[in-house]
LOTORLO-704594 format. One record per residue: residue number from 0; residue in three letters; x, y, z of N, C-alpha, C in turn. Coordinates in steps of 0.1 Angstrom, whole numbers. Atoms other than C-alpha are relative to their C-alpha. Example, Ala and Ser with C-alpha at 12.3 -4.5 7.8 and 13.67 -1.06 7.14 Angstrom:
# LOTORLO-704594
[rec 0; ALA; [9; -12; 0]; [123; -45; 78]; [9; 12; 0]]
[rec 1; SER; [-9; -11; 0]; [137; -11; 71]; [-8; 11; 8]]
//
This chain:
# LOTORLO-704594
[rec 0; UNK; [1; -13; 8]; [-150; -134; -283]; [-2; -3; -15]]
[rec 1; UNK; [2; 8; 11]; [-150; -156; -314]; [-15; 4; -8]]
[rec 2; UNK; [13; -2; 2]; [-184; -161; -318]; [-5; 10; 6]]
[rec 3; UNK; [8; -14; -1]; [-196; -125; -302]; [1; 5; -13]]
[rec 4; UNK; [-5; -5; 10]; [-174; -109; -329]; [-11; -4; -15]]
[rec 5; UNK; [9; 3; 12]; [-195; -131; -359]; [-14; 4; 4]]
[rec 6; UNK; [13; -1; -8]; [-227; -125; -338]; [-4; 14; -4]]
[rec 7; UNK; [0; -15; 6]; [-222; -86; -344]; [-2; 1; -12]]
[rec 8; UNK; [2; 0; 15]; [-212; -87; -379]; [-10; -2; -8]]
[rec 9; UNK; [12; 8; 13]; [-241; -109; -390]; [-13; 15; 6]]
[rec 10; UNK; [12; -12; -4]; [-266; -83; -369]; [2; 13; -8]]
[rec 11; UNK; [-1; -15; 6]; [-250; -54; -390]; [0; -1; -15]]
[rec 12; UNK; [3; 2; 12]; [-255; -68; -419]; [-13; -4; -6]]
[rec 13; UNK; [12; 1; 1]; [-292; -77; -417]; [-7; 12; -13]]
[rec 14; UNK; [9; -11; 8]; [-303; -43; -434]; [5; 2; -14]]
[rec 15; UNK; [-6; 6; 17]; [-280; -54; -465]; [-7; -6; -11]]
[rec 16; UNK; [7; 10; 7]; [-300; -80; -475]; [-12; 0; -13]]
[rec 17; UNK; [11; 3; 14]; [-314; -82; -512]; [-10; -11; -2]]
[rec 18; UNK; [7; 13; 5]; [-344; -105; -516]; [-4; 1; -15]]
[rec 19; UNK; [7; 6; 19]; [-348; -120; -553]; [-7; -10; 3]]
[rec 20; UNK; [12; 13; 10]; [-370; -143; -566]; [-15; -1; 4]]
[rec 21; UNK; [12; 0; -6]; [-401; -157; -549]; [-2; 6; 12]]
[rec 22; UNK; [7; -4; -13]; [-417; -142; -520]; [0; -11; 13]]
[rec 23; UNK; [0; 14; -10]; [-420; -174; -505]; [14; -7; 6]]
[rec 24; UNK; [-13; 8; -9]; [-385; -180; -504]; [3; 8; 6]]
[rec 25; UNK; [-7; -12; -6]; [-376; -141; -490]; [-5; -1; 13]]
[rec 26; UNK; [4; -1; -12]; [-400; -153; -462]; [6; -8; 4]]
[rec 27; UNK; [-7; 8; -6]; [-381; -183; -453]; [12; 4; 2]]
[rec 28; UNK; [-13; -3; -3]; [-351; -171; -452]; [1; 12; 14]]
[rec 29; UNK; [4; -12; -12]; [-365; -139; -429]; [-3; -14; 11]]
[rec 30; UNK; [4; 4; -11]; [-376; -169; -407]; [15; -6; 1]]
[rec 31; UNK; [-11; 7; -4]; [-342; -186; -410]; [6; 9; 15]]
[rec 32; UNK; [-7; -10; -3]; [-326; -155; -399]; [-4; 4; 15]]
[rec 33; UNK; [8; -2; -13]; [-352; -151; -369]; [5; -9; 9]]
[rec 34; UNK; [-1; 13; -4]; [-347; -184; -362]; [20; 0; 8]]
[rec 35; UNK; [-17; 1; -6]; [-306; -179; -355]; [2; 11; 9]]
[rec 36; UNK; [2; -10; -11]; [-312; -147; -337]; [-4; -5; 14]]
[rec 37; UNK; [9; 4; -8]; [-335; -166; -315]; [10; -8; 10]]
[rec 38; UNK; [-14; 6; -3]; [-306; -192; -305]; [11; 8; 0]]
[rec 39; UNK; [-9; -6; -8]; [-283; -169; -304]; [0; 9; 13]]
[rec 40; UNK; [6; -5; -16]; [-301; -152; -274]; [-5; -10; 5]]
[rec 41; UNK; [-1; 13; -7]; [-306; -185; -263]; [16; -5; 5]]
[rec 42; UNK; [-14; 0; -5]; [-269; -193; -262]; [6; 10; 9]]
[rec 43; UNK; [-2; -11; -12]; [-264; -159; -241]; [-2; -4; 11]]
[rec 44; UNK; [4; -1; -13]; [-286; -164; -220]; [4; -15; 11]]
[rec 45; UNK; [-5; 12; -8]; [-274; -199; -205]; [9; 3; 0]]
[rec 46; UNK; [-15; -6; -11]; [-237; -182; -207]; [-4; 9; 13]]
[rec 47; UNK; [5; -8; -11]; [-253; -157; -184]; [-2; -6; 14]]
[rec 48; UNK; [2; 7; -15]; [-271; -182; -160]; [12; -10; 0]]
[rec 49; UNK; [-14; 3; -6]; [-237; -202; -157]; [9; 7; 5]]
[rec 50; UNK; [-14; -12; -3]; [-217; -172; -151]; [-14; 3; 19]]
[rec 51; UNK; [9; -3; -11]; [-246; -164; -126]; [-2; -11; 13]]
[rec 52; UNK; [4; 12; -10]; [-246; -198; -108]; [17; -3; 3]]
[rec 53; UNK; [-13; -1; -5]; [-209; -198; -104]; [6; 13; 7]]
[rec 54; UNK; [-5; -12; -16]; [-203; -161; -84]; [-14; -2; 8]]
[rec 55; UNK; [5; 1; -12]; [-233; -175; -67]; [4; -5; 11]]
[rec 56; UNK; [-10; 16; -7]; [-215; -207; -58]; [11; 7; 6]]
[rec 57; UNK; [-8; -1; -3]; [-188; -185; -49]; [-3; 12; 9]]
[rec 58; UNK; [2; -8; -14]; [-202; -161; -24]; [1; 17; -9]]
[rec 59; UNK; [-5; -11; 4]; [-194; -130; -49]; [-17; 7; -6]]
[rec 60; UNK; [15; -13; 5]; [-221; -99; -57]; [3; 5; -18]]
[rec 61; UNK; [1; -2; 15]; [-228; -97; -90]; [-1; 15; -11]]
[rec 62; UNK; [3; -13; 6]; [-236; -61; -91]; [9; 7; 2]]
[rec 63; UNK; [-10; -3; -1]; [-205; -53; -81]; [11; -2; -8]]
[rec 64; UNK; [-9; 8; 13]; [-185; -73; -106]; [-7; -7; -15]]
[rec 65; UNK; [11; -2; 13]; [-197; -63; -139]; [9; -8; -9]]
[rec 66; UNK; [-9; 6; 11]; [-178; -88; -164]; [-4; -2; -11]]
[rec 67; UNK; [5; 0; 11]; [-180; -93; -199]; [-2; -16; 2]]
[rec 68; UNK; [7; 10; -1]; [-196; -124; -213]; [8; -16; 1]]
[rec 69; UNK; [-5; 11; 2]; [-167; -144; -221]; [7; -3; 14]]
[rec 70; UNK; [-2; 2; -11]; [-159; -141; -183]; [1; -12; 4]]
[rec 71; UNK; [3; 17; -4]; [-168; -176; -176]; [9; -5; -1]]
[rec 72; UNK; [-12; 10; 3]; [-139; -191; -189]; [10; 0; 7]]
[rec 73; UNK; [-15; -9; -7]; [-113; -171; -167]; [-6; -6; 11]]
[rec 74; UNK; [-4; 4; -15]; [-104; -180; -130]; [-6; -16; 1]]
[rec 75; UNK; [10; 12; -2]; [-131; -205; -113]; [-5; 2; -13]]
[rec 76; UNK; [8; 4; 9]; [-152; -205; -145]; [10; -7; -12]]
[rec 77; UNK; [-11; 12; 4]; [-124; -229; -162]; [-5; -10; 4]]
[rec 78; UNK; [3; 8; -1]; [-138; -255; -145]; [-17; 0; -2]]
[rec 79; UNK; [16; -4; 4]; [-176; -261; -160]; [-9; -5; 11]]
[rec 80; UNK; [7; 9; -12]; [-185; -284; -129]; [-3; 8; 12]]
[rec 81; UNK; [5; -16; -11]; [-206; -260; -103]; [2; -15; 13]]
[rec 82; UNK; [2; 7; -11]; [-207; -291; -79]; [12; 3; 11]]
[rec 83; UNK; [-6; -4; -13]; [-191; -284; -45]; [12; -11; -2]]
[rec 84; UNK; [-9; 4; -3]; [-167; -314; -49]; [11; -1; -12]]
[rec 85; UNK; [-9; -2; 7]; [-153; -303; -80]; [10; 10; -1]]
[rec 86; UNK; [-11; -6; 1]; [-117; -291; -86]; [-5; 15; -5]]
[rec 87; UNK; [-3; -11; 4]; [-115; -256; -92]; [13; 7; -2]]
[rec 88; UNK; [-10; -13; 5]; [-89; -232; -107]; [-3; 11; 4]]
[rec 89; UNK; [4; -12; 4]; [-84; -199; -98]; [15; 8; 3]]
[rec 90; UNK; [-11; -4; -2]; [-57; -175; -93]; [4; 5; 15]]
[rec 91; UNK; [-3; -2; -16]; [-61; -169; -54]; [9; -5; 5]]
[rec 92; UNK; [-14; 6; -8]; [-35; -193; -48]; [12; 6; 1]]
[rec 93; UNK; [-15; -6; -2]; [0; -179; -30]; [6; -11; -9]]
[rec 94; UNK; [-13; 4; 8]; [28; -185; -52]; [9; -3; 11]]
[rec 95; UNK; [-11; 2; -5]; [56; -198; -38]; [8; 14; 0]]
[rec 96; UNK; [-10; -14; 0]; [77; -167; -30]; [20; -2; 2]]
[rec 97; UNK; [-13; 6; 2]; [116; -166; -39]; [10; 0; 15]]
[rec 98; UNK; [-10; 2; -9]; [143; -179; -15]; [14; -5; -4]]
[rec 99; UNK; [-15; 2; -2]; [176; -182; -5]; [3; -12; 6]]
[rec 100; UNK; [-5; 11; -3]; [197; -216; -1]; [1; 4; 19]]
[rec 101; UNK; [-8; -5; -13]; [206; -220; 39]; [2; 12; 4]]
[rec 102; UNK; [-2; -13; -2]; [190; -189; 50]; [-14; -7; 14]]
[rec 103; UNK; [12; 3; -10]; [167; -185; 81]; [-9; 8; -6]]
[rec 104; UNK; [12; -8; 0]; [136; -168; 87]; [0; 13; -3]]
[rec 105; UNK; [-4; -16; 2]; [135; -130; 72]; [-8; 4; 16]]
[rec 106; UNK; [5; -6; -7]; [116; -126; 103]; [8; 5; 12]]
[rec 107; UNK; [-7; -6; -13]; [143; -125; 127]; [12; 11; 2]]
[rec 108; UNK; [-7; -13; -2]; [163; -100; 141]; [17; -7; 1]]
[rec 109; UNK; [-15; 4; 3]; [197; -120; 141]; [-5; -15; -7]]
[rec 110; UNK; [2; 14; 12]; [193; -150; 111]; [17; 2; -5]]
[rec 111; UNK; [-6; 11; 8]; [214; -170; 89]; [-1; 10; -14]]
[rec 112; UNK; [5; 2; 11]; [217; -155; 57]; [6; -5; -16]]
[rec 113; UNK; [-4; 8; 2]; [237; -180; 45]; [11; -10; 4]]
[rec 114; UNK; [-8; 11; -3]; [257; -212; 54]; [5; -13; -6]]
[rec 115; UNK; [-4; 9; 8]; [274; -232; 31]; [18; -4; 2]]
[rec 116; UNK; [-10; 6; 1]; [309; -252; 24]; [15; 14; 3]]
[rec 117; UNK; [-12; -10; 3]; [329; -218; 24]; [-3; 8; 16]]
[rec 118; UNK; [4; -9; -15]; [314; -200; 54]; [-12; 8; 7]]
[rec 119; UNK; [12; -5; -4]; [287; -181; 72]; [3; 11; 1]]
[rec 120; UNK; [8; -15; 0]; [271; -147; 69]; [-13; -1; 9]]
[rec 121; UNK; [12; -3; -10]; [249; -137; 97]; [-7; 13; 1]]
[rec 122; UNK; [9; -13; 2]; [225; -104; 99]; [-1; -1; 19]]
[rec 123; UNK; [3; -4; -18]; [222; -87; 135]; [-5; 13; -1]]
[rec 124; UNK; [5; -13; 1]; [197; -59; 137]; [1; 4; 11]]
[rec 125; UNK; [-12; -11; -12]; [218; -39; 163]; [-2; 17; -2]]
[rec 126; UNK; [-5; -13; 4]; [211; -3; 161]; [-10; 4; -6]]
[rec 127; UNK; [10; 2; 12]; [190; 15; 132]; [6; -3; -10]]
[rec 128; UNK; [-1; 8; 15]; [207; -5; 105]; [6; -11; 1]]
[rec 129; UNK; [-6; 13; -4]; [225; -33; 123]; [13; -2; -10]]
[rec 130; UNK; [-4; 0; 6]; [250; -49; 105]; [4; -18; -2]]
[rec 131; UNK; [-2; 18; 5]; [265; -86; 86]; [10; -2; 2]]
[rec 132; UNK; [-17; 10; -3]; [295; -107; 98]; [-2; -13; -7]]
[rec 133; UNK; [-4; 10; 9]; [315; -130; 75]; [7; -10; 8]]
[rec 134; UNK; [-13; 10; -7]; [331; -162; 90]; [2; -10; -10]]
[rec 135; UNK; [-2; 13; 8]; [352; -185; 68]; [3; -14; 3]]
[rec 136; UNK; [-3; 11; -6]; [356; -220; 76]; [15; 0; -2]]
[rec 137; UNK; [-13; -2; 2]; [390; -215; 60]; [7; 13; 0]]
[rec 138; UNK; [-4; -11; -1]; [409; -188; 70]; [9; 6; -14]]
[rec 139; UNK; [-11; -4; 12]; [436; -190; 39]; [-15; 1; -9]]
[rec 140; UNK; [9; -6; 15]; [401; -184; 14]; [4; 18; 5]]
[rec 141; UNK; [5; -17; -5]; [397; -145; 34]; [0; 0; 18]]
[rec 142; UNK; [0; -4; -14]; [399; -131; 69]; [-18; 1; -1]]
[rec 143; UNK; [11; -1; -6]; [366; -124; 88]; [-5; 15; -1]]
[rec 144; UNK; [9; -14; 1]; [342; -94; 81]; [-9; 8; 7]]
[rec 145; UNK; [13; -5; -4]; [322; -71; 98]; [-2; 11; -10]]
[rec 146; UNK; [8; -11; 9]; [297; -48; 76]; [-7; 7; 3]]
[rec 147; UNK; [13; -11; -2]; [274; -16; 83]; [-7; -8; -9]]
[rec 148; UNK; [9; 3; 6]; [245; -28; 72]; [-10; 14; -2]]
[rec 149; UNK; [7; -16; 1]; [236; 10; 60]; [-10; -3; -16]]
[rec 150; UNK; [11; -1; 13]; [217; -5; 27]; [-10; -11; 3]]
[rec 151; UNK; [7; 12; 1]; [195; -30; 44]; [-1; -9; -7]]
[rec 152; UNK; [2; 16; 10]; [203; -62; 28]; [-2; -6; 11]]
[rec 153; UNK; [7; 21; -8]; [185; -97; 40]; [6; -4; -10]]
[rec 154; UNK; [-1; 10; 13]; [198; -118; 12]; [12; 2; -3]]
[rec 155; UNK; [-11; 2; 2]; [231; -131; 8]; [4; -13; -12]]
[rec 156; UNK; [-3; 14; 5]; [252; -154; -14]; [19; -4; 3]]
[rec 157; UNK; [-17; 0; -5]; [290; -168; -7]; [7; -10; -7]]
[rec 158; UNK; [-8; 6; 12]; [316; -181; -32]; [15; -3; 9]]
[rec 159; UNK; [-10; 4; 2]; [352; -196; -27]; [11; 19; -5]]
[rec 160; UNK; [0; -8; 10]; [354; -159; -50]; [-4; 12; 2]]
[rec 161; UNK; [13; -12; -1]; [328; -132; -40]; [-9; -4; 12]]
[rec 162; UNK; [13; 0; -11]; [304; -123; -14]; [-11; 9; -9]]
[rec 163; UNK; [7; -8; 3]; [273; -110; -26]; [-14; 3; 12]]
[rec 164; UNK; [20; 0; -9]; [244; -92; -6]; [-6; 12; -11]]
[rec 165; UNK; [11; -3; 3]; [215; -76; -16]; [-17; 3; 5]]
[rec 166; UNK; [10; -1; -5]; [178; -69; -6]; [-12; 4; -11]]
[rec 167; UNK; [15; -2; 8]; [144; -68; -16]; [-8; 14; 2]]
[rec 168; UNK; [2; -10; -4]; [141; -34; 1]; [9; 11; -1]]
[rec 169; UNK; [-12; -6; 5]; [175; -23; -13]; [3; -1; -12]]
[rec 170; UNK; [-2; 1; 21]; [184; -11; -50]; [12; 1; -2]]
[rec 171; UNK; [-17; -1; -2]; [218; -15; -41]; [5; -13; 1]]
[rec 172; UNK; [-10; 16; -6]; [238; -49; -46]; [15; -1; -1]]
[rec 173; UNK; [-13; -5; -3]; [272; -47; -33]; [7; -14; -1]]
[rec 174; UNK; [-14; 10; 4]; [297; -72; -43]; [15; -5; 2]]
[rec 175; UNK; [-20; 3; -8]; [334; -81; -27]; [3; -9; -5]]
[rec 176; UNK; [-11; 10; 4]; [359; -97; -47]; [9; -8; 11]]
[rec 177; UNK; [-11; 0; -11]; [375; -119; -20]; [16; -2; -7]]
[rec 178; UNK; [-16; 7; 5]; [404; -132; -44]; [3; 9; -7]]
[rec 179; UNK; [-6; -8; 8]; [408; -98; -60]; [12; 8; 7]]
[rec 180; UNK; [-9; -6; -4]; [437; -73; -58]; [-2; 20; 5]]
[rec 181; UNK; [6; -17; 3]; [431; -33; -52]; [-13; 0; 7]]
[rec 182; UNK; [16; -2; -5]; [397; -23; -50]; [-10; -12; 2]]
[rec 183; UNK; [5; 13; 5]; [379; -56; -43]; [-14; 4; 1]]
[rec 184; UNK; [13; -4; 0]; [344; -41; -39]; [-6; 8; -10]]
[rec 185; UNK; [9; -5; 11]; [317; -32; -68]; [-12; -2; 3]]
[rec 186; UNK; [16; -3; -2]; [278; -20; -65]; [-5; 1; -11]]
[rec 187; UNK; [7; -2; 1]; [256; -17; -84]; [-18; 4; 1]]
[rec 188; UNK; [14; -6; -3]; [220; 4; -85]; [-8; -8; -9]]
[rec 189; UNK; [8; 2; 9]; [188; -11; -97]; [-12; 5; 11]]
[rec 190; UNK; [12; -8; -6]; [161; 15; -88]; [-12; 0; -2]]
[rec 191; UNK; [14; 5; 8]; [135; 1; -112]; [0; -16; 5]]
[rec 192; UNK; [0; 16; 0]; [140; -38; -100]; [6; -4; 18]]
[rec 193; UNK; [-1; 1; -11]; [140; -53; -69]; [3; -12; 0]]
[rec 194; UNK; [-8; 8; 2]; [164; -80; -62]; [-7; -16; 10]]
[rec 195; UNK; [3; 10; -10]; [151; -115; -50]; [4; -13; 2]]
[rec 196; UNK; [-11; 11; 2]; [175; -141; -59]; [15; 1; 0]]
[rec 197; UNK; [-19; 2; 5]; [215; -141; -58]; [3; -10; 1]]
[rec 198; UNK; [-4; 12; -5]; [237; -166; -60]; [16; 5; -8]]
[rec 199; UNK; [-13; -6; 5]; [276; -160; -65]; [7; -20; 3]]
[rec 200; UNK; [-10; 16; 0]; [298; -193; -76]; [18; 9; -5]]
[rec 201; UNK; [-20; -8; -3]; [338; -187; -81]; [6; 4; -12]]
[rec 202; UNK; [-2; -6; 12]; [330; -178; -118]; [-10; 8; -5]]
[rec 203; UNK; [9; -6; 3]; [302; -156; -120]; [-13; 7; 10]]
[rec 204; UNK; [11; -9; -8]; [273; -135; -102]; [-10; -3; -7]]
[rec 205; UNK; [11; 6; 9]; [237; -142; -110]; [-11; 6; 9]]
[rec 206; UNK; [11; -4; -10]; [204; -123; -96]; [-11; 2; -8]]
[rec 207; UNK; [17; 1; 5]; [169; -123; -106]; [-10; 10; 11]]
[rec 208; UNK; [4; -8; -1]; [146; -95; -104]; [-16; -3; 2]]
[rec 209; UNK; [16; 4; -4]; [108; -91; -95]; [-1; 7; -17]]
[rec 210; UNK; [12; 3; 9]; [103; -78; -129]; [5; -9; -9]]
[rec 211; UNK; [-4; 7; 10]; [113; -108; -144]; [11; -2; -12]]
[rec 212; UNK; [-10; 0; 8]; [148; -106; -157]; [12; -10; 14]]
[rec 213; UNK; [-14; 11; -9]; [180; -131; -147]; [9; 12; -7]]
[rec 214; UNK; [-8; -5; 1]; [211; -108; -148]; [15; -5; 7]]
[rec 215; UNK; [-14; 9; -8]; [248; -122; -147]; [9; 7; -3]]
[rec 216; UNK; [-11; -6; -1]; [277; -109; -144]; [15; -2; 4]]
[rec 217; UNK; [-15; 9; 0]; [318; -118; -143]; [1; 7; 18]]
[rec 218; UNK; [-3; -3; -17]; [332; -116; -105]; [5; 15; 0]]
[rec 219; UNK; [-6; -15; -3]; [350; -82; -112]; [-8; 11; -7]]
[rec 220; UNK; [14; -3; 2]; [316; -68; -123]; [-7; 7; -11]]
[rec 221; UNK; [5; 3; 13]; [313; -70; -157]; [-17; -4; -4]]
[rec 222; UNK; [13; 10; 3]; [275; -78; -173]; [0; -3; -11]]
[rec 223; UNK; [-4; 6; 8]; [277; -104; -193]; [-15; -1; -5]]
[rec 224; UNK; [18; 5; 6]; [235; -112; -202]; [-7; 7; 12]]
[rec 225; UNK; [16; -1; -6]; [203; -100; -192]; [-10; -6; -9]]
[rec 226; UNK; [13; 8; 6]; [175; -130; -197]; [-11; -1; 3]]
[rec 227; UNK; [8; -3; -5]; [143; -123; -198]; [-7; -16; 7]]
[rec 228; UNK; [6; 17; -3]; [123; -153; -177]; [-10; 6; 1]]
[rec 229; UNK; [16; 5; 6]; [88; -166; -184]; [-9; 2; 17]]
[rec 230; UNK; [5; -4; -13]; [80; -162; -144]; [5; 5; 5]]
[rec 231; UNK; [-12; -6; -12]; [94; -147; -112]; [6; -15; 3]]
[rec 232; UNK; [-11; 12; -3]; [123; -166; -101]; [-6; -3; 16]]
[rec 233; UNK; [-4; 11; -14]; [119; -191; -71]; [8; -2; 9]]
[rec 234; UNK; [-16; 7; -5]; [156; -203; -68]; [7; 1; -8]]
[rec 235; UNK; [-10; -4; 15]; [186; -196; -83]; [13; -7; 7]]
[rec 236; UNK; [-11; 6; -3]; [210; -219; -73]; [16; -1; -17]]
[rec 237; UNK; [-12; -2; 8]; [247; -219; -91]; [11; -10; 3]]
[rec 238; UNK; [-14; 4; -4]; [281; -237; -97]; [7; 2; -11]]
[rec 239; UNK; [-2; -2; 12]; [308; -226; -118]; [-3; 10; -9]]
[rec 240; UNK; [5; -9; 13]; [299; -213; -150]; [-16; -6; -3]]
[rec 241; UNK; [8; 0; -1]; [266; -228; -144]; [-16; 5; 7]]
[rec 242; UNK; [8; -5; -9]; [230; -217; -131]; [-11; -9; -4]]
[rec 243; UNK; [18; 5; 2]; [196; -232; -125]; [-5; 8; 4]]
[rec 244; UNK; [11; -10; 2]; [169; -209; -129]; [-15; -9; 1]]
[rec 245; UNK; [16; 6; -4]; [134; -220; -111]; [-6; 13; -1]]
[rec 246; UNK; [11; -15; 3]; [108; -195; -120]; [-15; -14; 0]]
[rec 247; UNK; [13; 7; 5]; [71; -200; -123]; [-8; 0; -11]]
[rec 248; UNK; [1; -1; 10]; [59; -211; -152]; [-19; -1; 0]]
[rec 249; UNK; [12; -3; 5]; [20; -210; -150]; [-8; 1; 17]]
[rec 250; UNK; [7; -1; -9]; [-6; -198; -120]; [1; -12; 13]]
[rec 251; UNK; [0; 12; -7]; [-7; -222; -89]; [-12; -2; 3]]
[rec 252; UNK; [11; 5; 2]; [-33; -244; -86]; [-7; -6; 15]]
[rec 253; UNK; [7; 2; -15]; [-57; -258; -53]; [14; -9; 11]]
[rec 254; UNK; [-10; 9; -2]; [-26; -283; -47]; [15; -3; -6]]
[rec 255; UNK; [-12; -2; 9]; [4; -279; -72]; [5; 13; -2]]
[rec 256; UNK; [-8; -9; 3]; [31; -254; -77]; [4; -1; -18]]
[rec 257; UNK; [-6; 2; 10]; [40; -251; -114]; [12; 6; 0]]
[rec 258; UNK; [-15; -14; -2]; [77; -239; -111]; [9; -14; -14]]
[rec 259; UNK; [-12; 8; 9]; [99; -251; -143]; [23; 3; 1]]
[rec 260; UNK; [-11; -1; -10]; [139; -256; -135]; [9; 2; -16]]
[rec 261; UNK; [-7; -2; 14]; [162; -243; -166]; [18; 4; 2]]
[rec 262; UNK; [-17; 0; 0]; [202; -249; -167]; [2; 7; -10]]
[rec 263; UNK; [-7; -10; 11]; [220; -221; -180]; [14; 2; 1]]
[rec 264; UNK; [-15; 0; 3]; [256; -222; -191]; [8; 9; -10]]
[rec 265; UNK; [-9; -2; 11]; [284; -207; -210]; [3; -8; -8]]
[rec 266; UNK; [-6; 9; 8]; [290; -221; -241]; [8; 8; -10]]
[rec 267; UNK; [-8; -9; 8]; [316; -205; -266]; [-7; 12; 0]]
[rec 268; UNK; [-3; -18; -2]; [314; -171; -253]; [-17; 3; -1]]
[rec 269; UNK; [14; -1; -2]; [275; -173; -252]; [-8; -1; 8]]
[rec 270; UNK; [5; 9; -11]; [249; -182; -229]; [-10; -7; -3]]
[rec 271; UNK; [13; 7; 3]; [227; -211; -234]; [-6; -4; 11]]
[rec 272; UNK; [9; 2; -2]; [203; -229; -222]; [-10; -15; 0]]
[rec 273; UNK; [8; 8; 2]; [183; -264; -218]; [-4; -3; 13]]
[rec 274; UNK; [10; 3; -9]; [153; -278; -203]; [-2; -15; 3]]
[rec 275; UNK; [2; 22; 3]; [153; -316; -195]; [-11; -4; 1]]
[rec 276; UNK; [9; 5; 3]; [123; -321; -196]; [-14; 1; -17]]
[rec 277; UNK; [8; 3; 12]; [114; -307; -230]; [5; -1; -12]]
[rec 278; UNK; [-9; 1; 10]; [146; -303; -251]; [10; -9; 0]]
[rec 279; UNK; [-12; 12; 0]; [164; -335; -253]; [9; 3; -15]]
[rec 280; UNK; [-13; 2; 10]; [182; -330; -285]; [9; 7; 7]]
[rec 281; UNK; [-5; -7; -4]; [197; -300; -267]; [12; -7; 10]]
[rec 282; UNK; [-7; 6; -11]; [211; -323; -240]; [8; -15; -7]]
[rec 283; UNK; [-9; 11; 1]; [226; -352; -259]; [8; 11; -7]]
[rec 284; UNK; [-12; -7; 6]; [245; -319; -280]; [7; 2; 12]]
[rec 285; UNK; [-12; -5; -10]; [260; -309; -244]; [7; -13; 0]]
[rec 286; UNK; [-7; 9; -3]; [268; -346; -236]; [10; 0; -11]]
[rec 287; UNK; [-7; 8; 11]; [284; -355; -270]; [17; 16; 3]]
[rec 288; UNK; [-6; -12; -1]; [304; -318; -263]; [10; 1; 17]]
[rec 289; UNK; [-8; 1; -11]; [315; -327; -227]; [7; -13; -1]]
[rec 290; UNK; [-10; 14; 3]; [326; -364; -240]; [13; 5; -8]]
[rec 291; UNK; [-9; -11; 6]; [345; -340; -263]; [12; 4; 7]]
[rec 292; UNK; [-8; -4; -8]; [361; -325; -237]; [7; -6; 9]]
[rec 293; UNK; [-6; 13; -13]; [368; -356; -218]; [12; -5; -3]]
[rec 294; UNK; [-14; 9; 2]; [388; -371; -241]; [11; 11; -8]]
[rec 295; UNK; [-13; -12; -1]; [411; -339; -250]; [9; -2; 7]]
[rec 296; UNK; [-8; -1; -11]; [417; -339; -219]; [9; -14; 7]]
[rec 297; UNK; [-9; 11; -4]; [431; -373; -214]; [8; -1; -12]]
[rec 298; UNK; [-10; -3; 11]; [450; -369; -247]; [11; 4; 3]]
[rec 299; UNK; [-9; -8; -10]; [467; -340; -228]; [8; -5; 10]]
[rec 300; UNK; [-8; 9; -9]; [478; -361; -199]; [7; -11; -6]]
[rec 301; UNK; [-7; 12; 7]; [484; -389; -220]; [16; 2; -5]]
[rec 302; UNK; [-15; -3; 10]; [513; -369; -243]; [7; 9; 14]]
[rec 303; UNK; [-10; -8; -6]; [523; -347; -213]; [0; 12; 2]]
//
């Protein structure tokens, strides 16, 4: 758009033009002037027949897909190579779509939707809304659950702490304190956002949204942050006061996923944030700050 943009300008400024002096130079200059016009509809017209020899190459009707000129550069026309055995870019490729740790198939009618160190949650479409049973491996964490499943949740997560479900079809994420006292259950509505990651660890709640937001929150259902992410989330695995955040960070390509993986933590009453693979100072400040904490703590035991 670069060069269109100067391309115009100089054409609207043609009828500007003062000739002084000799005659002989006001004519050369009129030929210069011809002369760049001339190449510049030369340079068109070859973006044209490349744009034209690439939705040929690609099976697409041209009269149907009227694009502007700088088209070429977007999707397949990223790669300049028309030959059949060259790589192409384009955006047709499926994304990875987000999932749940130790979950089965959404397709079935009794799945898994999760099984980890603390216990299993199972989905049984029984009925018209079925419903979710909780079993713990340890009976002293919580007794055993059965749930109406009246807000269709698929998608579970299970803590030491908390149960969380949710759904991608549900704007309702319902939450049970198992180690609380009183009321141990809290919901939340999200009627603009549709839920496609949880993950509950034994100090925090954590769910990621299709329109691209991480939202966390304390077990007794407090929200502590809402972070915007750079893709849709992937995976959202947790422990602690910790989260990894897999989102996708740029289009997928004929053979590669680009999904970047981002550790997010509490740090004095805040929430940060590093990347290991592009912020290393960030990560020798945690280490030097958990060595910190190491030797406190043996201080502590040391005096008693």
């Amino acid at each position: 758009m670069f060069i269109l943009y100067n391309y115009i300008l100089f054409n609207n400024d043609i009828d500007d033009i003062e000739f002084t002096g000799d005659t002989n130079d006001a004519a050369e200059r009129l030929a210069k002037i011809k002369t760049t016009n001339d190449d510049d509809d030369d340079y068109w017209k070859s973006i044209e027949k490349l744009k034209n020899q690439i939705k040929t190459y690609n099976g697409e009707d041209l009269s149907a897909n009227k694009d502007t000129k700088d088209s070429v550069f977007r999707n397949e026309s990223l790669s300049l190579c028309i030959g059949k055995n060259a790589p192409a870019v384009s955006n047709g490729f499926k994304l990875q779509t987000a999932f749940q740790p130790n979950h089965t198939s959404i397709h079935l009618k009794d799945r898994y939707l999760v099984w980890n160190g603390v216990g299993i949650v199972t989905s049984h479409a029984d009925g018209a809304n079925g419903a979710i049973d909780v079993v713990f491996h340890d009976a002293n964490v919580h007794h055993s659950l059965h749930i109406h499943n009246y807000n269709n949740h698929n998608m579970a997560s299970l803590s030491s702490t908390a149960l969380v479900l949710a759904g991608e079809d549900s704007a309702k994420l319902v939450v049970i304190a198992l180690a609380a006292s009183g009321n141990k259950e809290w919901s939340i509505q999200l009627s603009e956002e549709d839920v496609v990651a949880v993950v509950a660890t034994t100090k925090l709640i954590a769910l990621g949204t299709r329109m691209q937001f991480l939202r966390i929150f304390t077990i007794s259902g407090s929200q502590r942050e809402i972070i915007p992410t750079s893709g849709s989330v992937v995976y959202l695995p947790g422990f602690e006061d910790r989260i990894m955040l897999s989102y996708h960070a740029a289009p997928a390509s004929q053979k590669l996923q680009n999904i970047t993986a981002i550790d997010i933590y509490e740090k004095r009453d805040r929430w940060s944030s590093y990347d290991p693979a592009n912020h290393r100072e960030t990560i020798e400040e945690y280490e030097k700050v958990e060595e910190a904490k190491r030797q406190l703590k043996a201080e502590k035991l040391k005096n008693g």
